[in-house]
C-alpha positions as CSV (number, residue, x, y, z in Angstrom):
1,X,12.5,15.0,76.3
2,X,11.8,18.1,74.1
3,X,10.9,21.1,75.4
4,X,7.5,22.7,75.9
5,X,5.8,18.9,75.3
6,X,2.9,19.8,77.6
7,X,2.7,23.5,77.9
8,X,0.3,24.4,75.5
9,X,-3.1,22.3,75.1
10,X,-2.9,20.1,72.6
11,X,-5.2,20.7,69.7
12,X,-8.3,18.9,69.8
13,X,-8.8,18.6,73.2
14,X,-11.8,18.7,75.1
15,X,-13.0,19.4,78.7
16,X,-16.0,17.1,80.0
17,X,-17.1,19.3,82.9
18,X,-14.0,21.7,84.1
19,X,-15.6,22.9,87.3
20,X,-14.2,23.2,90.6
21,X,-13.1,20.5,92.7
22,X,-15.7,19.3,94.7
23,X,-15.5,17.0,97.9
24,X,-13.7,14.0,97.2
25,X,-12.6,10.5,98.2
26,X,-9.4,8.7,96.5
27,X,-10.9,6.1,95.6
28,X,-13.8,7.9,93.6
29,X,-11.1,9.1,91.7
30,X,-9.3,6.0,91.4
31,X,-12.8,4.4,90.1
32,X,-13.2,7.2,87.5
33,X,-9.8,6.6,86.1
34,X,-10.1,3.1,85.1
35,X,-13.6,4.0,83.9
36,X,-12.6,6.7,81.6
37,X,-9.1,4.5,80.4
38,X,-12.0,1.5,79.4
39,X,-14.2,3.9,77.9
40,X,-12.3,6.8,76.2
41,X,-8.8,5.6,75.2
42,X,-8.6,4.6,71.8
43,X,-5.5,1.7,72.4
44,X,-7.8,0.1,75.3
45,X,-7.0,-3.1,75.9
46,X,-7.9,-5.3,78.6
47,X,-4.7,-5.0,80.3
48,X,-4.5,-1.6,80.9
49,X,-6.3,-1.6,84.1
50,X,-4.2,-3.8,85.7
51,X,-1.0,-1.7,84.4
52,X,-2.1,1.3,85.4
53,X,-2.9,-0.2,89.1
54,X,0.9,-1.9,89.4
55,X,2.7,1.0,87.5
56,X,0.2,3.4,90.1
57,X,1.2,1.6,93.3
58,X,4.8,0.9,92.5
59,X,4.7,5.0,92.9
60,X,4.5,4.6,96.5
61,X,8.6,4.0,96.0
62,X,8.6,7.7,95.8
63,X,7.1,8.8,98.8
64,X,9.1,6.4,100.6
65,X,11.9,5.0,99.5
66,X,11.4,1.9,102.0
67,X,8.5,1.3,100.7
68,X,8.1,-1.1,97.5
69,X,5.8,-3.3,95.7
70,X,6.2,-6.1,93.7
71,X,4.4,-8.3,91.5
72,X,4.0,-11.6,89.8
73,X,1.2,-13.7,88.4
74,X,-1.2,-14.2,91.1
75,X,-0.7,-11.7,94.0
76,X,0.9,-8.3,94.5
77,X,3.2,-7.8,97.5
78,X,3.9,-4.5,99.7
79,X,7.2,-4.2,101.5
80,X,9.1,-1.9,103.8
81,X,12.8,-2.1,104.4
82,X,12.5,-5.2,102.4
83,X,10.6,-6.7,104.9
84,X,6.9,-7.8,103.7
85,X,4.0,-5.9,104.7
86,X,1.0,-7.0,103.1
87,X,0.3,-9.3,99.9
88,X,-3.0,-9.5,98.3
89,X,-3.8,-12.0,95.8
90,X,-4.9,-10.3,92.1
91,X,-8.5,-9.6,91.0
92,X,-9.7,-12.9,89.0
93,X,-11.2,-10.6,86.3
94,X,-8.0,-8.4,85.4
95,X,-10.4,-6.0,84.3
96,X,-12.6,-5.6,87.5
97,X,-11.9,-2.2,87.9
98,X,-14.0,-2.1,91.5
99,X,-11.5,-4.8,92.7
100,X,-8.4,-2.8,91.1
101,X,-9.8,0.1,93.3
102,X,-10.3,-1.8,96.1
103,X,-6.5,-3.3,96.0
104,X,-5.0,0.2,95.7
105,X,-7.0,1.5,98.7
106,X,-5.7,-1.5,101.0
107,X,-2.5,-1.2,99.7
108,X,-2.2,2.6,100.1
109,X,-3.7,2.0,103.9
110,X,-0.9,-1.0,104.4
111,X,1.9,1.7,103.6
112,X,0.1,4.5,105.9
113,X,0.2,1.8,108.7
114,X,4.1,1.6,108.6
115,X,5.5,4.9,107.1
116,X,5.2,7.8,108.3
117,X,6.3,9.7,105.9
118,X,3.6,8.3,104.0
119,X,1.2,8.9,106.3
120,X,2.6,12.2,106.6
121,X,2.1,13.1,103.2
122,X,-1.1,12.1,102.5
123,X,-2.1,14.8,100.1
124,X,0.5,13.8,97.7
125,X,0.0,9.8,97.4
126,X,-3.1,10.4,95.4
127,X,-1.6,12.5,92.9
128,X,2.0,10.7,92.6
129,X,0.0,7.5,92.4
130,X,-2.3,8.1,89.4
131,X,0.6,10.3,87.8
132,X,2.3,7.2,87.3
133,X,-0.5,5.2,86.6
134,X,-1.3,7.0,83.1
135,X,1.9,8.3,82.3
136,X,3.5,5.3,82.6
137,X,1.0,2.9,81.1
138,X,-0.5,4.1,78.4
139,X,1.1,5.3,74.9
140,X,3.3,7.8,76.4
141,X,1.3,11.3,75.3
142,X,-2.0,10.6,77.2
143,X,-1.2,12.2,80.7
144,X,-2.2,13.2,84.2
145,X,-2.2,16.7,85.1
146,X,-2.4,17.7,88.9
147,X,-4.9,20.4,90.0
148,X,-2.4,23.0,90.6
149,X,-1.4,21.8,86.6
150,X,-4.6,21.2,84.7
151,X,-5.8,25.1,85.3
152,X,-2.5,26.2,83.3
153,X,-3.8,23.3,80.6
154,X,-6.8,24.2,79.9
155,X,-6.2,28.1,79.7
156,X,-3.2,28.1,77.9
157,X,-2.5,29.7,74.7
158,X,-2.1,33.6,75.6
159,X,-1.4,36.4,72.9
160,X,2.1,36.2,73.3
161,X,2.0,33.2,71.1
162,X,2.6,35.4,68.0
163,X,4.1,38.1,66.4
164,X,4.6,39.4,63.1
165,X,6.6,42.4,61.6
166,X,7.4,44.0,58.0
167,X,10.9,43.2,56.8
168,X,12.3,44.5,53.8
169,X,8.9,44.2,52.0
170,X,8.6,40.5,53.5
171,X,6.3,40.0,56.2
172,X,7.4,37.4,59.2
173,X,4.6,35.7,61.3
174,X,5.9,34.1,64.5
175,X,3.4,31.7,65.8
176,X,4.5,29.1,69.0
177,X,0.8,28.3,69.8
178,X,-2.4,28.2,68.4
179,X,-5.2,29.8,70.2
180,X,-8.1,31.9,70.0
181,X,-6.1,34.8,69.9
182,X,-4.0,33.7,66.3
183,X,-7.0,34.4,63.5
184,X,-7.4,38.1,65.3
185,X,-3.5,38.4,65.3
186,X,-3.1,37.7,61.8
187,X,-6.1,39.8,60.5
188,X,-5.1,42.5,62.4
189,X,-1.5,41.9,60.9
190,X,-2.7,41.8,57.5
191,X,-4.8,45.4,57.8
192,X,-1.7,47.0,59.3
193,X,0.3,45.6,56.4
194,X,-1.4,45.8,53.2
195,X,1.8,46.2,51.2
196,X,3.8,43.4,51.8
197,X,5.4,41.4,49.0
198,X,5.9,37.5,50.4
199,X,5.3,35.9,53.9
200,X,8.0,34.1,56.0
201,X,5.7,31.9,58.6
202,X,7.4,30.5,61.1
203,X,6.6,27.9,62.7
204,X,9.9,26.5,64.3
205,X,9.0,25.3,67.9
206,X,5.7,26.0,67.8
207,X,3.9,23.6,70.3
208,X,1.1,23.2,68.4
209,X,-2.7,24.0,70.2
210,X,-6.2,24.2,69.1
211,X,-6.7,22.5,65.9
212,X,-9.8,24.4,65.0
213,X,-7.5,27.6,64.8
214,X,-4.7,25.9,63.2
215,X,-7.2,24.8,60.4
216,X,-8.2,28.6,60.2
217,X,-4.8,30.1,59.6
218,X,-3.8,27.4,57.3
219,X,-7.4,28.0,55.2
220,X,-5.8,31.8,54.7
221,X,-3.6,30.9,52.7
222,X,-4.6,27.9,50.5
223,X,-7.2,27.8,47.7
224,X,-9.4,24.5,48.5
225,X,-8.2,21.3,48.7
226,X,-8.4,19.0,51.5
227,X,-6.0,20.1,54.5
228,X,-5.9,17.1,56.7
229,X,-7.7,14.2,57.6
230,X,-8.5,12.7,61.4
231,X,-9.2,9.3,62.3
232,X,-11.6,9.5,65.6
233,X,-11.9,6.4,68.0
234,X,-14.9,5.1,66.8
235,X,-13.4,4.4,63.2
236,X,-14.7,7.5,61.1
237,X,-12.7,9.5,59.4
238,X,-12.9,13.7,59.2
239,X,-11.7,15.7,56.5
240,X,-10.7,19.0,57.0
241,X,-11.2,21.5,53.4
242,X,-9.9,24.9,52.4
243,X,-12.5,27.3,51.0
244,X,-11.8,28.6,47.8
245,X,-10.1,31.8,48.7
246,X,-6.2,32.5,49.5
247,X,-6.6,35.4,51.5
248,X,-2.5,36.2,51.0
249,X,-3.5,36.2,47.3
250,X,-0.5,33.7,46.3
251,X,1.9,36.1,47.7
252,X,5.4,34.2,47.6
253,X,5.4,31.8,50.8
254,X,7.9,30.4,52.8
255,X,7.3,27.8,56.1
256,X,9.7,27.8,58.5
257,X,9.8,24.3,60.8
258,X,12.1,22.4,62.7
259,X,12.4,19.2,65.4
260,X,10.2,21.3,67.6
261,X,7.7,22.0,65.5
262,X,4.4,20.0,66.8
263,X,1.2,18.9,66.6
264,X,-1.3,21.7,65.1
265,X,1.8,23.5,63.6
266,X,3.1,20.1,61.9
267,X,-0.5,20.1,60.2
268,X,-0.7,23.8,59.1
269,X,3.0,22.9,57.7
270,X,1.9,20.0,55.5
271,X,-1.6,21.1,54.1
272,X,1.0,23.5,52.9
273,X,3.2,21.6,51.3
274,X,0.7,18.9,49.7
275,X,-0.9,21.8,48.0
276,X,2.8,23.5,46.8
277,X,1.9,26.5,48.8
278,X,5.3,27.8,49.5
279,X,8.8,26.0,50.3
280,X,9.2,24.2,53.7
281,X,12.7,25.2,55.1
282,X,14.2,23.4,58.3
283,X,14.7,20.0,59.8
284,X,11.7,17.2,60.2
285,X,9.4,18.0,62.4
286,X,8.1,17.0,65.8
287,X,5.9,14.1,64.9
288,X,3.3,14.8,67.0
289,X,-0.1,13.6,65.2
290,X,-2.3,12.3,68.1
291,X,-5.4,14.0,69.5
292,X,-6.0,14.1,73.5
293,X,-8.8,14.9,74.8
294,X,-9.3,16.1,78.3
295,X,-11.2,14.8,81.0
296,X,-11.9,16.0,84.7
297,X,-11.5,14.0,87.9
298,X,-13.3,14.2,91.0
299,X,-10.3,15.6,92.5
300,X,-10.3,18.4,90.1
301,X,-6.7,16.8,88.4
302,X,-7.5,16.9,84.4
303,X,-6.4,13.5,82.4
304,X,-6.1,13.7,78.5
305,X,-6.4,10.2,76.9
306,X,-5.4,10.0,73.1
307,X,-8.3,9.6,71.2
308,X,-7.4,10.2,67.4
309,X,-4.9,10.5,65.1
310,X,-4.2,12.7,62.3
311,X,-3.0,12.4,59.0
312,X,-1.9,14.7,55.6
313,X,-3.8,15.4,52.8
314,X,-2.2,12.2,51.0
315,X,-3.0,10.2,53.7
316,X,0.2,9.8,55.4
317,X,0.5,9.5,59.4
318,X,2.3,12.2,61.1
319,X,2.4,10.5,64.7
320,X,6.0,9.4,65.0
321,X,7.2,10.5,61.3
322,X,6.7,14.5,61.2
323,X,6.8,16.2,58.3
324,X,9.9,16.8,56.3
325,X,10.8,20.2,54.7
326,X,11.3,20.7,50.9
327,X,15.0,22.4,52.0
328,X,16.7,20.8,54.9
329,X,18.9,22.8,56.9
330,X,20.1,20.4,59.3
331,X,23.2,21.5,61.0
332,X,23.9,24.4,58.5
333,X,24.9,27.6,59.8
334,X,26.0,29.5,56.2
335,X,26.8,28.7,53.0
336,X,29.1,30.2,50.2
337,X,26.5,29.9,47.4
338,X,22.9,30.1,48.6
339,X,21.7,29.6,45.1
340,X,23.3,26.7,44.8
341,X,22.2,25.5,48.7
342,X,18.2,26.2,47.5
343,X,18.7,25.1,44.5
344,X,19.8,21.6,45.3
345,X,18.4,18.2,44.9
346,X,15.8,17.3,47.4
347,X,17.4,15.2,49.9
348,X,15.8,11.6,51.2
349,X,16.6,12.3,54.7
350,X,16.8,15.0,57.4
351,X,17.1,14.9,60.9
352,X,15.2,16.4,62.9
353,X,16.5,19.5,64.9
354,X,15.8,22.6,66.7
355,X,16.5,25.6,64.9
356,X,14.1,28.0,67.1
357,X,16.8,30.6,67.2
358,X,19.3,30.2,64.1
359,X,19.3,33.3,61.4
360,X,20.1,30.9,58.5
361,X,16.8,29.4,58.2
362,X,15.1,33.2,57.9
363,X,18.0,33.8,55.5
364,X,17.1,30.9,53.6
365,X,13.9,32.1,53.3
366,X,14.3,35.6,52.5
367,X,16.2,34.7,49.5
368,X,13.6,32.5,47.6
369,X,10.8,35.1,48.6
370,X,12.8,37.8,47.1
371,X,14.2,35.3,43.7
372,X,10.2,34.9,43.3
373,X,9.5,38.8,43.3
């Protein structure tokens, strides 16, 4: 698992109503679960309900560890110390989500009736239960956040998520998240720096965040064009353009990315390169191209469902391929010619890794900057 996956909100996402939790019951929040899977995912498929109740109740394992549940065909089973407990047969409609809801609820009480530990940990059956419910049946990015969690989501993205200095005539912009404090940063970087010669940007393990800001920076420094396309659930497709200004005034450019480099950051990278704006230097990235967007449960818990996808300017998908750079430093540390290292043919592969912290890659990049000055 890479780091950082679900630190930062992923860009795109949206709140429905993030208000305070109100009075609850589990199964209200069992019901609005299913509802918002049928209704908002963009993979639905009529099977998901029932996955999500199994994969959610099989959970119960780790409250309990004599507790289990099992399923085939017709019925669904509980058992504790391998002994059965209660068996219910399965709704005749798989997709009756009151009946789903109604099975959890009697199997939850059927555990409570014989372990006390879950009994005794009441509070945490709802939240372990719908954690594996969506994380474990859907595509693997749409998740459940806990309260205690989906405060943290929704607010990330503080100012620390950048920083920029003067180099040697070469200014470097760090950014590890994109938030509503990144188009400030970088204005405010560019009036304290007016006499910079080229721009290392670096993007390597950035985690992405709001796509809206992303779309901004990357706008600074391209002159029109389109930057990225996103395929929405309901089949349309949005294009994202450059106006017809580069703010950096064609400065010399370099991108620096790497196997950590996600989501918004993977976008800003390859509007870039489709419009030769600067050299990519690093490893493939991420691969990251989905769009979540959040959702509030009457529990106050926050679940993001994917519901888009996004692609480059030339219409490839980045969810699951990433971007690759235009100078792959994969497992390089020096070199005794870095002429001959830049100058190389383009290679057809490169791995994916993360180079967060390694000098070579800002070394790399300091040299075509200053062979273009």
């Amino acid at each position: 698992m890479k780091k950082k996956y679900f630190g930062i909100i992923s860009w795109g996402m949206l709140l429905s109503s993030f208000a305070q939790a109100q009075e609850y019951n589990s199964a209200e929040v069992y019901q609005s679960a299913f509802n918002l899977v049928q209704e908002k995912y963009i993979h639905y498929q009529p099977e998901d309900i029932e996955n999500m109740a199994i994969n959610g109740l099989k959970a119960l394992h780790n409250i309990d560890k004599n507790l289990s549940v099992a399923d085939d065909e017709k019925r669904m089973s509980l058992y504790y110390k391998g002994r059965v407990v209660r068996s219910h047969l399965k709704p005749e409609n798989r997709q009756n989500i009151e009946a789903w809801n109604k099975l959890t609820e009697n199997m939850i009480k059927a555990a409570q009736n014989v372990s006390s530990r879950a009994k005794q940990n009441d509070f945490m059956i709802l939240d372990t239960i719908m954690e594996e419910a969506v994380n474990q049946s859907l595509d693997g990015v749409s998740k459940y956040y806990p309260e205690g969690q989906s405060e943290a989501v929704v607010k990330s993205g503080a100012a620390k998520s950048f920083a920029a200095g003067l180099q040697d005539n070469i200014l470097y912009i760090k950014i590890s998240a994109f938030n509503d404090y990144t188009i400030k940063n970088l204005e405010k970087t560019w009036q304290e720096n007016p006499n910079y010669e080229g721009i290392i940007l670096d993007l390597r393990g950035s985690v992405g965040g709001e796509l809206s800001e992303a779309m901004k920076v990357a706008d600074m420094f391209l002159s029109g064009g389109i930057m990225v396309a996103e395929s929405k659930a309901d089949g349309k497709i949005t294009y994202y353009h450059a106006d017809e200004e580069d703010k950096t005034q064609d400065k010399p450019l370099v991108i620096l990315v790497d196997g950590e480099t996600m989501s918004a950051a993977e976008l800003v990278a390859s509007a870039m390169q489709a419009q030769s704006r600067g050299k990519l230097v690093g490893t493939t990235t991420f691969g990251k191209g989905s769009k979540q967007e959040l959702y509030e449960l009457p529990n106050g818990a926050v679940m993001g469902l994917t519901r888009g996808y996004f692609y480059t300017a030339g219409g490839e998908a980045l969810d699951g391929n990433g971007v690759m750079p235009d100078i792959c430093t994969y497992g390089t540390q020096e070199v005794a010619n870095m002429e001959k290292f830049v100058n190389q043919k383009p290679q057809t592969i490169c791995q994916s890794q993360g180079r967060e912290k390694q000098e070579f890659d800002i070394s790399v990049a300091k040299y075509i900057i200053e062979s273009q000055l």
